[in-house]
C-alpha positions as CSV (number, residue, x, y, z in Angstrom):
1,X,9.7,2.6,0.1
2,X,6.5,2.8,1.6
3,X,6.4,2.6,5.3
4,X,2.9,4.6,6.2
5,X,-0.7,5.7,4.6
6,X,-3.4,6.4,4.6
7,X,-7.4,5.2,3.9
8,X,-10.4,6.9,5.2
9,X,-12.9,6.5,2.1
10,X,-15.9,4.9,2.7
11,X,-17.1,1.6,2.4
12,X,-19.7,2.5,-0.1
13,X,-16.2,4.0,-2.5
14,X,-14.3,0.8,-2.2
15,X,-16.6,-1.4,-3.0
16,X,-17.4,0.6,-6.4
17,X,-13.7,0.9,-7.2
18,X,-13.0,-2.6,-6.2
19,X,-15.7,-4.5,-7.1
20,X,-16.1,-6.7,-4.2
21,X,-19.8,-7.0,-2.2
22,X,-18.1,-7.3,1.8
23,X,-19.2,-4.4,3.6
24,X,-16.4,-4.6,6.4
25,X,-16.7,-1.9,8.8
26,X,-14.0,0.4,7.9
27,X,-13.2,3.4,10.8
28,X,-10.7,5.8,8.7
29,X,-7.3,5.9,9.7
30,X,-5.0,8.3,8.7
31,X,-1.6,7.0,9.9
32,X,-1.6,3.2,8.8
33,X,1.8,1.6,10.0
34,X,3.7,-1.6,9.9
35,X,2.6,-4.7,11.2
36,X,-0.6,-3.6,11.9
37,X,-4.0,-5.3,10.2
38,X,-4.8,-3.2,7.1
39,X,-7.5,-3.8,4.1
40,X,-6.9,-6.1,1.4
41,X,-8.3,-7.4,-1.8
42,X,-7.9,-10.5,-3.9
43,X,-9.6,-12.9,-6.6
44,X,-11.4,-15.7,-4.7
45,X,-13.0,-18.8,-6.4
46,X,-16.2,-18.7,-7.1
47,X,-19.3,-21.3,-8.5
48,X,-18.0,-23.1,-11.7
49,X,-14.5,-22.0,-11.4
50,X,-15.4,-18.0,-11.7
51,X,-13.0,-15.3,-9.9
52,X,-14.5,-12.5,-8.4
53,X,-12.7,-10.1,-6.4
54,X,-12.8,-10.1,-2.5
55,X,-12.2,-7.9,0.7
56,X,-9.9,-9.5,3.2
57,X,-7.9,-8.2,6.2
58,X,-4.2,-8.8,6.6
59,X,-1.5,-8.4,8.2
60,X,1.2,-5.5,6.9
61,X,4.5,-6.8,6.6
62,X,4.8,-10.8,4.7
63,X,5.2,-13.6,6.9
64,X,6.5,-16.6,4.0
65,X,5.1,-19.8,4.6
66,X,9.2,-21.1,5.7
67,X,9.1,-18.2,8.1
68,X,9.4,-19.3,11.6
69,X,7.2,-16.8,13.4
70,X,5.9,-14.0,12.1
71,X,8.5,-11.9,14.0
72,X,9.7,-11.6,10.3
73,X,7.4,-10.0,8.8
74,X,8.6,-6.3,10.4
75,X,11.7,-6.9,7.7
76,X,9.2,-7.7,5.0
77,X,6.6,-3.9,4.4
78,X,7.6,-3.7,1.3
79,X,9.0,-5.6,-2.0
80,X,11.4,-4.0,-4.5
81,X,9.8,-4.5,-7.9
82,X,13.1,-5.3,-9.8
83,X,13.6,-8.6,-7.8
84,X,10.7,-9.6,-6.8
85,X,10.2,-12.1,-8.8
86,X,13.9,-13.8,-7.9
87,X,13.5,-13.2,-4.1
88,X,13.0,-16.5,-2.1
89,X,10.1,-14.7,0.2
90,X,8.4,-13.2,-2.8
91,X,8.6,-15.0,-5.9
92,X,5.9,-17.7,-5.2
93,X,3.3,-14.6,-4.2
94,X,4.5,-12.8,-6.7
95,X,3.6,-15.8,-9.6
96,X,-0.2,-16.4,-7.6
97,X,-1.1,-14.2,-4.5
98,X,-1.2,-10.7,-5.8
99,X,-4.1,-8.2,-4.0
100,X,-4.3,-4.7,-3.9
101,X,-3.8,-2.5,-1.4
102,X,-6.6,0.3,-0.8
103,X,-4.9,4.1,-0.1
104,X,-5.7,7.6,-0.3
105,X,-2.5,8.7,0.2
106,X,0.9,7.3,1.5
107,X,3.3,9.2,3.4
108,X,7.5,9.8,2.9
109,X,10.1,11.5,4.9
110,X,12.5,13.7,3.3
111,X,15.9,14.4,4.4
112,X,17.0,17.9,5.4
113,X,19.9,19.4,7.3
114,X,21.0,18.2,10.7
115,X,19.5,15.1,10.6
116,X,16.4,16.4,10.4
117,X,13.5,14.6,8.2
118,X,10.2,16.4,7.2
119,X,7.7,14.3,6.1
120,X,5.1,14.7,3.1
121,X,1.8,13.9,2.3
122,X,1.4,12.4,-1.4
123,X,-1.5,11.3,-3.6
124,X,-2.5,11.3,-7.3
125,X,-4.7,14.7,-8.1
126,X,-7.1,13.0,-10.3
127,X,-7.6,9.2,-7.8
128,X,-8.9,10.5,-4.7
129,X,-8.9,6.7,-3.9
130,X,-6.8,4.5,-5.7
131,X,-4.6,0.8,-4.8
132,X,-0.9,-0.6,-4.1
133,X,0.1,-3.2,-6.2
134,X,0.6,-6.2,-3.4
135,X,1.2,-9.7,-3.0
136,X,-0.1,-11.7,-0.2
137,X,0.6,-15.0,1.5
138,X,-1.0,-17.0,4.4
139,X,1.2,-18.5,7.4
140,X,0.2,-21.6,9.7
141,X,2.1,-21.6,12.8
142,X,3.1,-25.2,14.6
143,X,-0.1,-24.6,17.0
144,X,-2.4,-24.3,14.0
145,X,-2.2,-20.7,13.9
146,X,-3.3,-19.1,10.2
147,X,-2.3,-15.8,9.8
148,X,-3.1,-13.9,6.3
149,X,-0.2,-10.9,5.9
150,X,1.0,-8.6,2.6
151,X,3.8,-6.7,1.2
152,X,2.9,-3.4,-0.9
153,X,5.8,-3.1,-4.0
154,X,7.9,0.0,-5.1
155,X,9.3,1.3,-7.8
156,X,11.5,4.3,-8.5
157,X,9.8,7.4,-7.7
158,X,8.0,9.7,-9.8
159,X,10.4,12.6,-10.9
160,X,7.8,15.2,-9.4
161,X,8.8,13.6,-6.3
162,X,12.1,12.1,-5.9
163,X,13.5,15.3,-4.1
164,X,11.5,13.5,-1.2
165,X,12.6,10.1,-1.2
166,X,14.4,8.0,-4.6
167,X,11.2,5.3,-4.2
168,X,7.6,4.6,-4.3
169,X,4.7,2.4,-3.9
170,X,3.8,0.7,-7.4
171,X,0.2,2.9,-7.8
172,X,-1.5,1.0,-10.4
173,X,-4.6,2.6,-12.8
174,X,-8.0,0.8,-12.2
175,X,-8.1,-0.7,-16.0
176,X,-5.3,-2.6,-14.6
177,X,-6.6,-4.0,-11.2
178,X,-8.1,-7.8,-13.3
179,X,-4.5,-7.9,-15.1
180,X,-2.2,-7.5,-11.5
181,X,-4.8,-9.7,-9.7
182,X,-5.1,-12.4,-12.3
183,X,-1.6,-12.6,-12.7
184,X,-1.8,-11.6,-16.2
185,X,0.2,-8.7,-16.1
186,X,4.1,-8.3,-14.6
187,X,6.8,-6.3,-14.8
188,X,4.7,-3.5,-17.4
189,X,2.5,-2.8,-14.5
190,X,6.0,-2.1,-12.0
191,X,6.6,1.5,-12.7
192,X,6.9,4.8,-11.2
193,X,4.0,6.5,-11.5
194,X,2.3,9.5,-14.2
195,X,5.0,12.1,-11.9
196,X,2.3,15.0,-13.5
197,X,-0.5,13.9,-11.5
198,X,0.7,13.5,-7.9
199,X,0.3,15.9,-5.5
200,X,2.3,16.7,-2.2
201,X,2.3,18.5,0.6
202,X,4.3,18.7,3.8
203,X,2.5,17.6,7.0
204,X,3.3,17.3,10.7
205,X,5.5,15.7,12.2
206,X,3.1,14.2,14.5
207,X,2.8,11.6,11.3
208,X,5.9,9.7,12.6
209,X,4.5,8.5,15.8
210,X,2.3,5.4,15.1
211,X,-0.2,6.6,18.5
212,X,-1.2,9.6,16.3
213,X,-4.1,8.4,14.3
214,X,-6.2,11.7,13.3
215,X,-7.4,13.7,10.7
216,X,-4.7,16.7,11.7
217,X,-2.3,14.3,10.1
218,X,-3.6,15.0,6.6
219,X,-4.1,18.6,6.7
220,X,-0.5,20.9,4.9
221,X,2.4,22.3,7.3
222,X,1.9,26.2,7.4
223,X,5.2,26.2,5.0
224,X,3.5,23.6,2.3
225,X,3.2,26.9,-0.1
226,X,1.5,26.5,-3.0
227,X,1.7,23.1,-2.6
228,X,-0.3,23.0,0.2
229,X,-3.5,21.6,-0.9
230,X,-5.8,19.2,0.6
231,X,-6.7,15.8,-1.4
């Protein structure tokens, strides 16, 4: 799964990866959580039926448009890439709202003795900034209400790191941002990730309060080892 990350590149970075000309004012955060209002892109229509793609904010955690409020959408973070394209609150997203989902790094908690969980940081060594693969919907509530949200896919994890958890966000290589977006691409484009080039590191556990929003957050435990790198 894929339940917090991280994005503190700036503007300048994501508008060269991305290709989009909004220069939204991005503050860095280093502990993104659930239902909270993240960065976005998608294709938007353009003059004589041209797609080009677009920075928009939305809401983490999908709110369908037969969702009664968007209470639901805490149920709703992330999107398991083998049924996706069965699942009721997905499929219709999945066939024409795709976006991508801007990160630096995501985080993942890993199970150890006595209940206790240690959390890592992880990223690719070689995409200091890279995207989610993510589908999008917009919800209109009974007042008129219009609220834009997302859900980030995942995969099975990366054999370098599935001693930390048995999933993953779907990470997908730039070539293939046009082919997700455009809806050109499917289930090729859902899979773990090259496992030799992430890189991971334990971190705090400061990570797994949602108040804690700085840059201490990123840096390696004193027991990361060798793996201990910053990225």
């Amino acid at each position: 799964m894929c339940g917090r990350f991280s994005l503190t590149s700036p503007t300048e970075a994501l508008q060269k990866l991305f290709g989009y000309t909004e220069r939204p004012n991005l503050a860095p955060r280093y502990n993104i959580a659930p239902t909270t209002r993240i960065s976005a892109v998608r294709l938007q229509e353009e003059e004589k039926g041209k797609q080009s793609p677009h920075h928009f904010y939305a809401h983490w955690g999908l709110i369908p448009s037969w969702a009664k409020s968007p209470e639901f959408s805490a149920r709703m973070i992330n999107a398991r890439s083998e049924t996706v394209a069965e699942k009721p609150a997905f499929r219709t997203a999945y066939k024409c709202r795709r976006c991508l989902i801007p990160a630096n790094s995501f985080f993942e908690w890993q199970k150890k003795e006595k209940n206790i969980k240690q959390p890592w940081r992880i990223g690719i060594i070689d995409m200091p900034l890279f995207a989610f693969a993510g589908l999008w919907e917009n919800w209109a509530s009974p007042d008129g209400e219009s609220i834009d949200s997302c859900t980030i896919l995942t995969t099975t994890a990366a054999k370098s790191i599935d001693f930390i958890h048995p999933r993953m966000p779907v990470i997908l290589e730039p070539a293939d941002y046009e082919f997700w977006l455009n809806g050109k691409a499917g289930e090729q484009l859902l899979r773990p990730f090259d496992a030799d080039r992430m890189q991971f590191y334990e971190v705090s556990s400061r990570v797994g309060n949602v108040r804690n929003d700085d840059a201490e957050l990123i840096e390696p435990t004193k027991s990361s080892g060798t793996q201990g790198q910053l990225f």
